[in-house]
C-alpha positions in Angstrom: -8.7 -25.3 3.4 -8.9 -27.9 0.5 -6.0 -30.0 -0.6 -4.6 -29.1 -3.3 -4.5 -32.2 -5.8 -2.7 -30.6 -8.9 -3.4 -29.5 -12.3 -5.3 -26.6 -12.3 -5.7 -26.4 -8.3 -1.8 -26.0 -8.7 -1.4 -23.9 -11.5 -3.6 -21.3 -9.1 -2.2 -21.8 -5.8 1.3 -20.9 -7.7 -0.7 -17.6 -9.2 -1.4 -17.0 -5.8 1.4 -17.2 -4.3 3.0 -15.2 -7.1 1.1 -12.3 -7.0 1.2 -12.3 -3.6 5.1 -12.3 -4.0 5.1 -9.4 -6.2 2.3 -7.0 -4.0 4.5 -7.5 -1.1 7.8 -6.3 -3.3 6.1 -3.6 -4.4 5.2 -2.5 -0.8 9.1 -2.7 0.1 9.8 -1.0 -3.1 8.0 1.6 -1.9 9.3 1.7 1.3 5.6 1.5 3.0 6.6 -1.1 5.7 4.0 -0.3 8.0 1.6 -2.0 5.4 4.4 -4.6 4.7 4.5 -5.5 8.6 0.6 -6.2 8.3 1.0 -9.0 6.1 2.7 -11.0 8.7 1.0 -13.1 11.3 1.2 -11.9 14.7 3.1 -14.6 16.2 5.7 -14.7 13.6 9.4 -12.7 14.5 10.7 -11.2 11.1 14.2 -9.4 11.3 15.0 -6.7 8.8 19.4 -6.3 9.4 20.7 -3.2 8.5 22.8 -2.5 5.7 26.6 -2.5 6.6 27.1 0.9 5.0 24.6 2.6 7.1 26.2 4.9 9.3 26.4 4.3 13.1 24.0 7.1 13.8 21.3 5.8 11.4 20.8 2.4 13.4 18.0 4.1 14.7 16.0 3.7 11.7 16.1 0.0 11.7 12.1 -1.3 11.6 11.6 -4.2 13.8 8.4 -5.3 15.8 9.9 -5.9 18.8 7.1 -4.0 20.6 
């Protein structure tokens, strides 16, 4: 990895990191968090709470990668 000095190595390490930003929205939009999950490192612990409205019966559903 090279350092990034500014100036144009900034302006596209920020379009980076921006588009990357919206792709992973767009996978929670669309509710595919399987491919979501993938995008995470594997040593990294990522919680996902459940709504409060949720009924008690649907705490099932909650995705975690506690495996």
């Amino acid at each position: 990895m090279t350092a990034v000095v500014g100036g144009v190595d900034l302006v596209l390490l920020e379009r980076d990191i921006e588009r990357f930003l919206y792709a992973e929205a767009k996978l929670l939009d669309d509710r595919r968090f399987q491919e979501w999950y993938q995008l995470f490192a594997d040593d990294v612990r990522y919680f996902m709470p459940l709504r409060q409205n949720r009924l008690i019966r649907e705490q099932d559903q909650e995705f975690s990668g506690d495996d």
